[in-house]
C-alpha positions in Angstrom: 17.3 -39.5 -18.9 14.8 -36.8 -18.3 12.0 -38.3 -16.8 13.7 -39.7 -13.9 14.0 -37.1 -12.3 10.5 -36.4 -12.8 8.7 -38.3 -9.6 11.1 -36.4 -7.5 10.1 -32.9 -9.0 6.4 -33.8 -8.6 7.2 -35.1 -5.2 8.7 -31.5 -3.9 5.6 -30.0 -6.0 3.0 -31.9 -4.0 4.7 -31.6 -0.4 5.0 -27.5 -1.2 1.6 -27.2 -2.7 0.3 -29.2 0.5 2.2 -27.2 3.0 1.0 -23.9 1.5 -2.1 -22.6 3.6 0.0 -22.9 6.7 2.9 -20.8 5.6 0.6 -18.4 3.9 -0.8 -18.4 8.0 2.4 -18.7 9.3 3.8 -15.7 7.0 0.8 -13.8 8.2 1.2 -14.0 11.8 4.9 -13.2 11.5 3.9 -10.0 10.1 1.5 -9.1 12.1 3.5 -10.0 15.5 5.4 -6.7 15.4 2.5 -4.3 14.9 0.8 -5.9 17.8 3.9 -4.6 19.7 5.0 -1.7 18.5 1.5 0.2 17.5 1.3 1.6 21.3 5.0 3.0 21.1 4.2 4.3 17.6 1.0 6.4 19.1 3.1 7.7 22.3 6.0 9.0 20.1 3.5 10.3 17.7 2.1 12.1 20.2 5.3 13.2 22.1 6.3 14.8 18.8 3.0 16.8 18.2 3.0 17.7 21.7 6.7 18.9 20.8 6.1 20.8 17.9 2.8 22.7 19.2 5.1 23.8 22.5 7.6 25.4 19.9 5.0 27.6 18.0 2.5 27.7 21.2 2.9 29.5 24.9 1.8 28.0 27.9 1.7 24.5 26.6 2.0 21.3 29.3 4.8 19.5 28.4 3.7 16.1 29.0 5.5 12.6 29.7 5.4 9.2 27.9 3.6 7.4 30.8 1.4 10.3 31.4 0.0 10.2 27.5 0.2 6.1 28.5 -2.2 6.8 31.4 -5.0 8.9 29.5 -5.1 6.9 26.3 -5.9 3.7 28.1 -5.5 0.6 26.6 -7.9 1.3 24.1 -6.8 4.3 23.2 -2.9 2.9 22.4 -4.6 0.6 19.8 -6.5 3.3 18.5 -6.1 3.0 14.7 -3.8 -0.5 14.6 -6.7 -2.1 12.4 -5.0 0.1 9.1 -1.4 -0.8 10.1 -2.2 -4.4 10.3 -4.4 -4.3 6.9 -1.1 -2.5 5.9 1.7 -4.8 7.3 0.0 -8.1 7.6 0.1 -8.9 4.1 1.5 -12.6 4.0 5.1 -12.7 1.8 5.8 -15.4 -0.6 7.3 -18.7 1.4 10.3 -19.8 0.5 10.8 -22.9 -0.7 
């Protein structure tokens, strides 16, 4: 009574086992998707917050916008750093099955 359920277990086993590598990618790329995104806004409200607390404890500071830090930084300069937060984040999860 057992072993007929057996093909049908090995079947699901194979399909999963060949489907892995592309959910491991897929898992990846849906982790690091959001980092892409939100690693600029991450570095301008970083900054807006330094910028806050050094005008608290400091005279004569600027006070400075979002788009103005934008501006400066450059496109380069927003990614500046993302490498460690998608080594951190783009771990790929465990699919589900």
């Amino acid at each position: 009574m057992g072993t007929r359920f057996l093909p049908v277990v090995l079947l699901v086993a194979v399909k999963w086992y060949a489907l892995f590598p592309r959910a491991v990618c897929a898992s990846h790329r849906a982790n690091l998707q959001p980092q892409i995104f939100t690693n600029p806004l991450e570095i301008v409200k970083i900054r807006l917050q330094v910028q806050g607390e050094v005008s608290k404890t400091l005279e004569d500071v600027p006070r400075r916008s979002a788009m103005w830090i934008v501006r400066n930084l450059g496109l380069v300069g927003l990614y500046k750093g993302a490498s460690a937060c998608l080594l951190r984040d783009g771990k790929p999860t465990r699919p589900s099955s």
